[in-house]
C-alpha positions as CSV (number, residue, x, y, z in Angstrom):
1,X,-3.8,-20.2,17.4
2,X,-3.3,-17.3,15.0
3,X,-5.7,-14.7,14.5
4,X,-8.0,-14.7,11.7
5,X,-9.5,-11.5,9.9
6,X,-12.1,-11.1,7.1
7,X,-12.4,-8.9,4.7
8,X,-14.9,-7.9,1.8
9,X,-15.0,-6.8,-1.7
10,X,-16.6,-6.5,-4.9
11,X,-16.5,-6.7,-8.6
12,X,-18.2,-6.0,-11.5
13,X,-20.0,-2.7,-10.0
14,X,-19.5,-0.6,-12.9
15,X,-20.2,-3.7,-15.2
16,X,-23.0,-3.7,-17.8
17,X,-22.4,-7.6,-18.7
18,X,-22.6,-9.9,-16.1
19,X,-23.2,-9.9,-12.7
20,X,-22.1,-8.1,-9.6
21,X,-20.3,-10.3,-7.2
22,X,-19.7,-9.7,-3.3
23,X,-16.8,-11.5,-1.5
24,X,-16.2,-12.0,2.0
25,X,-13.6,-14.2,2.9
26,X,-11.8,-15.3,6.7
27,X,-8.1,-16.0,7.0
28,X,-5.7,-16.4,9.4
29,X,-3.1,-13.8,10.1
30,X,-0.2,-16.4,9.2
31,X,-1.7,-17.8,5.9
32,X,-2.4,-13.7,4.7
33,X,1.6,-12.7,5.5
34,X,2.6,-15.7,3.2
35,X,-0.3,-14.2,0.8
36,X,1.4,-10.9,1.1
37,X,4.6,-12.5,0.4
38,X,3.5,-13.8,-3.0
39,X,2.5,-11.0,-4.3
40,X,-0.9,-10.6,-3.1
41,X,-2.3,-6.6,-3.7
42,X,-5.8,-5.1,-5.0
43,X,-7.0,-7.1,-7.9
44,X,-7.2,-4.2,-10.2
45,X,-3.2,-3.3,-10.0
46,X,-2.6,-6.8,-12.1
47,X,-1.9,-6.2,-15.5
48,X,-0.7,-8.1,-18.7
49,X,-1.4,-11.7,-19.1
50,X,1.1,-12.7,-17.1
51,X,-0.6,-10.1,-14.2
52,X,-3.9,-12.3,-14.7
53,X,-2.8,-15.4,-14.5
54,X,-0.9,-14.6,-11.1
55,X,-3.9,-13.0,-10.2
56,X,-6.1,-16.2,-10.8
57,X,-3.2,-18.2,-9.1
58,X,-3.2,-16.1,-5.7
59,X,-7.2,-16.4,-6.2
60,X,-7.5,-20.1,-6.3
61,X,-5.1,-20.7,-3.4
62,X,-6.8,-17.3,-1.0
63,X,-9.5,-20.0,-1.9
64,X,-7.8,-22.9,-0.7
65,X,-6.7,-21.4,2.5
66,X,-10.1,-19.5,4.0
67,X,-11.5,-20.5,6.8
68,X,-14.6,-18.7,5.6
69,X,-15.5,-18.0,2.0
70,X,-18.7,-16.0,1.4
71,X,-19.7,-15.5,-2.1
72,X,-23.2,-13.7,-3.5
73,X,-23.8,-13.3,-6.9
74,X,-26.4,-10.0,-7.9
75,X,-27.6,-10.4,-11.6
76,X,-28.2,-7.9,-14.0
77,X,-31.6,-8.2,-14.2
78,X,-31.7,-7.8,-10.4
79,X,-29.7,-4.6,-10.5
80,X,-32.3,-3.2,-13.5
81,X,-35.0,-4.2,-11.3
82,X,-34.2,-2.7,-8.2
83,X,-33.2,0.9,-10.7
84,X,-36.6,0.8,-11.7
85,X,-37.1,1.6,-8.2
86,X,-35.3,4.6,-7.4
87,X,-35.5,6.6,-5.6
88,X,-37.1,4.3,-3.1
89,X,-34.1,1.7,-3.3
90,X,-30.6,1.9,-5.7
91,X,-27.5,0.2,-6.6
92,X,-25.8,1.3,-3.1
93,X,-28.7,-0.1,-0.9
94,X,-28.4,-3.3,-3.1
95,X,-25.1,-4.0,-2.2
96,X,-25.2,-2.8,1.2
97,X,-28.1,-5.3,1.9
98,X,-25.9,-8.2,0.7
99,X,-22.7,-6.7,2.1
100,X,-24.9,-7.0,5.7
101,X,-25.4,-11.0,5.2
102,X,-22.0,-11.7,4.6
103,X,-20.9,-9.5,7.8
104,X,-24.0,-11.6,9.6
105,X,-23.2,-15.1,8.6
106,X,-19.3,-14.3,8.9
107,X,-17.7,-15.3,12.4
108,X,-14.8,-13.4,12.9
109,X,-14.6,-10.8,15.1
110,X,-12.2,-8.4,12.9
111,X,-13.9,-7.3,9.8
112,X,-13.0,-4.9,6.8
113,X,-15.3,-3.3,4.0
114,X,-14.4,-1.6,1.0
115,X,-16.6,1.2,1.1
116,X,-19.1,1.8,-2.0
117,X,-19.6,5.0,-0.5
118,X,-18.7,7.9,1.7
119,X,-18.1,5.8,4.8
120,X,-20.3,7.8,7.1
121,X,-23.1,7.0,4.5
122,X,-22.0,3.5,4.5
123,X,-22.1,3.2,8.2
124,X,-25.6,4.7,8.5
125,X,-27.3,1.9,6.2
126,X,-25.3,-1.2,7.2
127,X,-26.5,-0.2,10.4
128,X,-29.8,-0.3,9.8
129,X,-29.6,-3.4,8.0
130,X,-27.6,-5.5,10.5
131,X,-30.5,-3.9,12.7
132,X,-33.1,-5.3,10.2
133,X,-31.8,-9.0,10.7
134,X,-30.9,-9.1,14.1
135,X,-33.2,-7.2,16.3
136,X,-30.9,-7.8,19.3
137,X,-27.7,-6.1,18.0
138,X,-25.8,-3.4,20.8
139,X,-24.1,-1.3,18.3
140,X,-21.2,0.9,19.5
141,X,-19.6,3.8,17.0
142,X,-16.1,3.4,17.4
143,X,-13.2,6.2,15.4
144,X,-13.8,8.2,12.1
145,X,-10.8,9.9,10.1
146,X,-11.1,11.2,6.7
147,X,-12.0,8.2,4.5
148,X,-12.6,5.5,7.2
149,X,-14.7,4.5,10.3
150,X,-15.6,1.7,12.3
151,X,-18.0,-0.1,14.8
152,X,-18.7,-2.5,16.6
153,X,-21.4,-4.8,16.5
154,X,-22.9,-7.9,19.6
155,X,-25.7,-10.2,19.3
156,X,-27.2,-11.8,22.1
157,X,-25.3,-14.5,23.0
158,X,-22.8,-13.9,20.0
159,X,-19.2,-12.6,20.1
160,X,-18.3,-8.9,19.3
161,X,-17.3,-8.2,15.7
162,X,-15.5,-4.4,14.9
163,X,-15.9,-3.3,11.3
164,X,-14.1,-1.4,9.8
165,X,-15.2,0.5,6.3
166,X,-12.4,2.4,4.5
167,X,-12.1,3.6,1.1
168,X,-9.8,1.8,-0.9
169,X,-9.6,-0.6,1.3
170,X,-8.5,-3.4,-1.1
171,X,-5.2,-0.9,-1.6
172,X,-4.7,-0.7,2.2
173,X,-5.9,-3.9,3.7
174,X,-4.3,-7.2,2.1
175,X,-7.3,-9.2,3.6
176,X,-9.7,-6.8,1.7
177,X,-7.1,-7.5,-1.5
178,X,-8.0,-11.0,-1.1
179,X,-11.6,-10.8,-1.3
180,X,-11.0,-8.5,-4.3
181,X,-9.2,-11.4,-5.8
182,X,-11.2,-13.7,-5.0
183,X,-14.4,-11.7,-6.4
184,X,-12.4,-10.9,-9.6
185,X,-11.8,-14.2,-10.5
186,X,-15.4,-15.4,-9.7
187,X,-16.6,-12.8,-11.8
188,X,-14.2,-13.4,-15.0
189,X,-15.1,-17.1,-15.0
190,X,-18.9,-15.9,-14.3
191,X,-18.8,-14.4,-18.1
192,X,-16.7,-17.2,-19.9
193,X,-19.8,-19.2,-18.2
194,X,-22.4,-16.7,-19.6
195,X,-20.7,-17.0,-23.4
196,X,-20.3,-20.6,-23.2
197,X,-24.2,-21.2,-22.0
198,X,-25.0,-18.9,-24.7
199,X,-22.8,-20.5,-27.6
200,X,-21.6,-16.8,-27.8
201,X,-18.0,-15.8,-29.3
202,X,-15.3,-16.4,-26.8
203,X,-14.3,-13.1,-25.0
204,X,-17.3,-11.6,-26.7
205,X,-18.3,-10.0,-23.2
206,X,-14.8,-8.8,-23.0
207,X,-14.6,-7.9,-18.9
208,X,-17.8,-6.9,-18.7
209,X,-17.3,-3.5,-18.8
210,X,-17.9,-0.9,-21.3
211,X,-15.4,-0.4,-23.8
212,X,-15.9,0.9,-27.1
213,X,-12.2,0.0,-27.8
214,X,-12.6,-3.9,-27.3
215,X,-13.9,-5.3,-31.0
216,X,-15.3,-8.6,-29.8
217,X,-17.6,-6.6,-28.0
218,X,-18.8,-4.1,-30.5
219,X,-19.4,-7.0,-32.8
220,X,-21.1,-8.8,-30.3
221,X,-23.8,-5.9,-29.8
222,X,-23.8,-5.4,-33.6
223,X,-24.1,-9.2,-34.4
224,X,-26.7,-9.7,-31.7
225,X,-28.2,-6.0,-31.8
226,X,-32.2,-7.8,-31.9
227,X,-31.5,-10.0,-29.4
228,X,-30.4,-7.2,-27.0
229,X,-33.1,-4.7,-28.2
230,X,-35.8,-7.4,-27.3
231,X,-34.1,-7.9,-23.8
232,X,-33.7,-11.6,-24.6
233,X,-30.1,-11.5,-22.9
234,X,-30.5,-11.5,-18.9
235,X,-26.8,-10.7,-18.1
236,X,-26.9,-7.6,-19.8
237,X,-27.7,-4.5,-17.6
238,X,-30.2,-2.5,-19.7
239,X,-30.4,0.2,-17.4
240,X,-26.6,1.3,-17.9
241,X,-26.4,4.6,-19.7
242,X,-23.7,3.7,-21.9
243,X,-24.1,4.7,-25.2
244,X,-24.0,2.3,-27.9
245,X,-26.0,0.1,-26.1
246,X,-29.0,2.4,-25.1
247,X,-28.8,3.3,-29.3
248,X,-29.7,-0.3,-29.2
249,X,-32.3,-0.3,-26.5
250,X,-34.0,2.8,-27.1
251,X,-34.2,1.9,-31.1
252,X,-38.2,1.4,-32.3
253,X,-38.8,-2.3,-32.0
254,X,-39.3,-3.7,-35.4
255,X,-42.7,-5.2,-36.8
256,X,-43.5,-7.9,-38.5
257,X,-43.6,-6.8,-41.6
258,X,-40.3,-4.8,-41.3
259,X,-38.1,-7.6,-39.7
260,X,-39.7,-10.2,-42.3
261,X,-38.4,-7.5,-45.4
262,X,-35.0,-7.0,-43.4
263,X,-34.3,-10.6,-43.9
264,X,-35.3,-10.9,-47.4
265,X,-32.3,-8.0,-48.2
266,X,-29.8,-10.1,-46.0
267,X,-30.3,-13.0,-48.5
């Protein structure tokens, strides 16, 4: 039997549409070298349409093949929550939290992260998570070089698992690349959802990032500037600092009257 490996990613961290999704996915060593072979590298170096649609191609069949697929969505509103809460929790103890179930529920016993962090600082808290949910866990520090380092992990009566965390990890480790794939293409199809739900202008979300350059998303925070001023749009991070939405957010609510005289000059 072939070995199997997992590996996990992100996407959508920087994002101020749309949620933040964390990957973890299993394969076996034979099905990732045919991966490799087809092309399969870090989900960001796709370009062009015809880069996307190879990417969404490798991402369907990395699908197809795992023998573990691990998939946890984080909403906006859940990020702007747990920001109201700094410094007490953040962004990075977020993901870390969820990056600690998928290591917990995953079963193979070779496992690689893409850091969010400095490693060291990344070890440290997935430590003391993993501790969190399993109170039984012998822990063993393992090598550190400059951007990498590793442990290892037993439960009782459960196998040993090594981790490894290593920045850019999706560049380095194809099974990382996979789950950046994989968590690419969840999240793209995550905003076509979002428009679609919201019977918003195709692409109007663009990919969720900010971009003052993409048009269908400047019109969509001019067209829909009241909506997103009154928070009535969940998949929109409030708490990002980008500047033509906080000229939104920040911007005195209208009242009553003034709203009620703004529509009377539109007609």
């Amino acid at each position: 039997m072939h070995l199997k490996v997992s590996g996990i990613d992100e996407a959508g961290r920087g994002s101020v549409f749309g949620s933040l999704i964390v990957v973890g996915v299993t394969l076996d060593e034979e099905s990732l070298n045919n991966l490799v072979k087809s092309g399969l590298k870090d989900s960001k170096l796709f370009s062009g349409s015809q880069g996307q649609k190879k990417r969404v191609k490798l991402a369907l069949r990395i699908q197809e093949l795992a023998l573990e697929s691990k998939i946890i969505e984080i909403p906006a509103y859940k990020i702007d929550r747990t920001l109201a809460n700094r410094p007490k929790d953040n962004l990075n103890f977020l993901e870390i939290r969820k990056i600690g179930q998928i290591v917990n529920e995953l079963s193979s016993e070779d496992i690689t992260i893409d850091s969010i962090s400095k490693p060291l600082y990344f070890r440290k808290h997935l430590i003391t998570h993993l501790n969190r949910l399993d109170k039984s866990l012998t822990i063993k520090m393992e090598s550190h070089k400059p951007g990498a380092t590793s442990f290892s992990i037993r439960g009782a009566g459960s196998d040993l698992k090594r981790i490894v965390i290593s920045e850019k990890a999706d560049r380095i480790y194809p099974i990382v690349s996979a789950a950046s794939c994989v968590a690419k293409y969840v999240r793209d199809k995550h905003l076509r959802e979002i428009e679609k739900t919201w019977n918003l202008p195709p692409f109007c979300l663009g990919q969720g990032y900010p971009n003052e350059k993409d048009s269908k998303v400047m019109n969509f925070l001019q067209k829909y500037h009241e909506d997103i001023q009154n928070r009535r749009f969940p998949f929109i991070r409030y708490s990002w600092s980008w500047l033509p939405l906080q000229k939104i957010v920040r911007a005195p609510l209208k009242t009553l009257e003034e709203f009620l005289d703004g529509q009377k000059n539109e007609d």
